[in-house]
C-alpha positions, 0 to 999 in steps of 0.5 A: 030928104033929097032936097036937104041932103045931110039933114040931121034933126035932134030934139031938145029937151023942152020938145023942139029941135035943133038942126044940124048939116053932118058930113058922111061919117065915111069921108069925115072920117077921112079928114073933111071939115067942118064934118057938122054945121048947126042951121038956123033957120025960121020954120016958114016956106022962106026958111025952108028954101034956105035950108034947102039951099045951105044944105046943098051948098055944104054937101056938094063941098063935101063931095067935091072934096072927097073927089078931089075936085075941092078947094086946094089942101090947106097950108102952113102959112105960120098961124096955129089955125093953119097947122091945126088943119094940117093936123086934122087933114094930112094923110100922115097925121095921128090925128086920122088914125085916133079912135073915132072917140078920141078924135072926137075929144080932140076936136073939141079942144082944137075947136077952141084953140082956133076960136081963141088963138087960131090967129097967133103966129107960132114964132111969135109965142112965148112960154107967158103966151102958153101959161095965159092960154091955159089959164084963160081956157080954165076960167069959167063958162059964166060967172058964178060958175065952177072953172073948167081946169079939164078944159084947159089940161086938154086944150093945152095937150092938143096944143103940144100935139100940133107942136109936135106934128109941126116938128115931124114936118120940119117946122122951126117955128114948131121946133122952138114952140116945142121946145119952150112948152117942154119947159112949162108945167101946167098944174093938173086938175086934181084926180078923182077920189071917190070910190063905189063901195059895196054898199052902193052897188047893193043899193043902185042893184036893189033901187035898179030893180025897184025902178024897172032897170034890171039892166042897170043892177046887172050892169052896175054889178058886172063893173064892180065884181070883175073890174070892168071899165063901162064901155067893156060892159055895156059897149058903144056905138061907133061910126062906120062908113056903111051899116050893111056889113051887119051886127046892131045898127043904128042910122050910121052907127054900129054897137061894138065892144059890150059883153055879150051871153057868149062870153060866157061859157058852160062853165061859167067862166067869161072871157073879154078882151079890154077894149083900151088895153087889148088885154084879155082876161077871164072871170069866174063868175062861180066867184061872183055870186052877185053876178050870178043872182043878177044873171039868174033873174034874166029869162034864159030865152033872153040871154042871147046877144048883148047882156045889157039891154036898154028896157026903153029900147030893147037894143043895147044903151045909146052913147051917154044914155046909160049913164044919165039913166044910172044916175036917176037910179043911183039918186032913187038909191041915195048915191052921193052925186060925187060918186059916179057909175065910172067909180065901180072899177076905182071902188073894185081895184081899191078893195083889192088892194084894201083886202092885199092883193098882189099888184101883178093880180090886181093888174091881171084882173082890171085887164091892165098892161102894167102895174103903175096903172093900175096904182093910179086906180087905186085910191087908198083907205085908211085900210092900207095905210093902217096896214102898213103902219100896223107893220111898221109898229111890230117890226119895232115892237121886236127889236125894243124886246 
């Protein structure tokens, strides 16, 4: 709509919608903000009008800053909100050459270190400062609520991470806020422990079929049987500053990094380079006979482009809707709700590990760099410690003999 330029529309679940002002993906993606604006506005010819003209005002801002002609670039002048837009606009700041996703996750913690501290002068703070900052952003949303200790470990790296541009351009301030944070510990949220065992990959393939989500059993069956992280399998939709380059598209958005049928060759062997690490790793899937009876219920007409298809869209699963959709499957199949779809590669590099495994193989098949990540996947049964105790126990059996 020419007159409500920007107008993004999405609907909530009771069936009325929300509006947002969203800046060009290509020229938030250069660093302008705020890159998204909720609108409140009655639904009445009035409140029409002044959507019409909020919508307006934001994109010739917008515009305005991209040419150049906008407000003057913003500037240090102490405040943790003045570096953190330093941070989020300056050529040179890591925050510009992140992941799109990533940057987003940063987002959200600088978003909350603004609101709540975004006033404090950093040669005013003390390491007391940093430690009820961290506590504060754990506490829970409302009360009778779980705390958020993740919110608070993320906010607090973002907070070293604008310490540590602040350094780069030669802040004192940052320097000795730096400085004082390198010297705190904060306590880590614990690590995940559940697992996806075998029995719940049957299970979620058997329910995916019984619920009319073939996509859901494949899928599933694929991040168990070859270590794959979900993104790897199903793919994601990124932000591009144009969609007329091709591929799948949708609005501003492009599908990128998923398994496709080409991936796998004549000899039913499949090649992919993980998206994280950029490690390239090949399956045999002649070893993954799971794999193959999923695969053998794909019509061969069908097996072209994406493998995993969204049965409510016929394109490939929007970012989170996967997800949300495993989960009503995975109900129907009597998974545990603490076990969740991303558990498949702890579950697969578990049983590895389980069955004894070399840690350089297990690290070549999870497609990671080095064998410490993938210890940390590894989240040891009673199978491992009972191996090494079984050891323990005969090389002392032989020297009582």
């Amino acid at each position: 709509m020419t007159d409500t330029p920007g107008l993004k529309r999405k609907k909530n679940k009771d069936g009325t919608y929300r509006e947002y002002w969203e800046a060009r993906a290509d020229i938030a993606k250069r660093g302008f903000r705020p890159s998204s604006v909720r609108l409140h506005y009655p639904d009445t010819p009035d409140g029409r009008r002044q959507l019409s003209a909020r919508c307006q005002i934001l994109q010739a801002e917008m515009l305005a800053w991209a040419a150049g002609t906008g407000p003057a670039k913003p500037s240090f002048d102490g405040t943790i909100k003045s570096l953190s837009r330093l941070f989020q606009t300056n050529a040179d700041s890591p925050f510009l050459s992140m992941k799109w996703n990533s940057r987003e996750n940063v987002l959200k913690s600088l978003v909350i270190i603004e609101r709540t501290v975004g006033d404090r002068q950093i040669a005013k703070l003390l390491g007391p400062d940093f430690k009820r900052w961290h506590a504060q952003w754990a506490q829970p949303k409302e009360a009778g609520k779980p705390p958020r200790p993740w919110r608070a470990k993320h906010a607090i790296d973002a907070v070293r991470q604008l310490m540590g541009y602040g350094v780069t351009l030669g802040y004192e301030d940052c320097f000795r806020a730096d400085t004082i944070l390198s010297k705190i510990r904060f306590k880590t949220p614990p690590a995940r422990t559940a697992i996806m065992t075998d029995e719940h990959v049957l299970a979620v393939r058997a329910a995916g079929h019984a619920e009319g989500y073939p996509s859901i059993s494949l899928a599933t069956t694929l991040q168990f049987a070859l270590t794959m992280r979900q993104k790897d399998v199903v793919g994601e939709w990124e932000p591009v500053a144009s969609v007329e380059q091709g591929g799948i598209t949708y609005k501003d958005t492009r599908w990128v990094n998923g398994l496709l049928w080409s991936d796998i060759d004549s000899d039913l062997i499949l090649r992919k380079k993980h998206t994280k690490t950029g490690f390239a790793v090949e399956h045999d899937l002649r070893l993954h006979p799971w794999v193959l009876e999923e695969i053998a219920r794909v019509p061969l007409e069908k097996r072209v482009g994406p493998m995993i298809i969204s049965e409510a869209t016929g394109v490939p699963y929007k970012n989170r809707k996967f997800t949300e959709r495993w989960r009503k499957v995975a109900d129907k199949a009597g998974i545990p709700r603490t076990v969740w779809n991303m558990d498949a590669r702890a579950g697969a590099i578990t049983e590895a590990f389980d069955l004894g495994a070399a840690e350089t193989d297990v690290m070549k098949s999870a497609g990671h760099k080095n064998r410490q990540t993938s210890a940390r996947y590894n989240r040891g049964t009673i199978k491992q410690t009972s191996r090494v105790a079984k050891m323990r126990l005969e090389k002392r059996t032989e020297n009582d003999e």
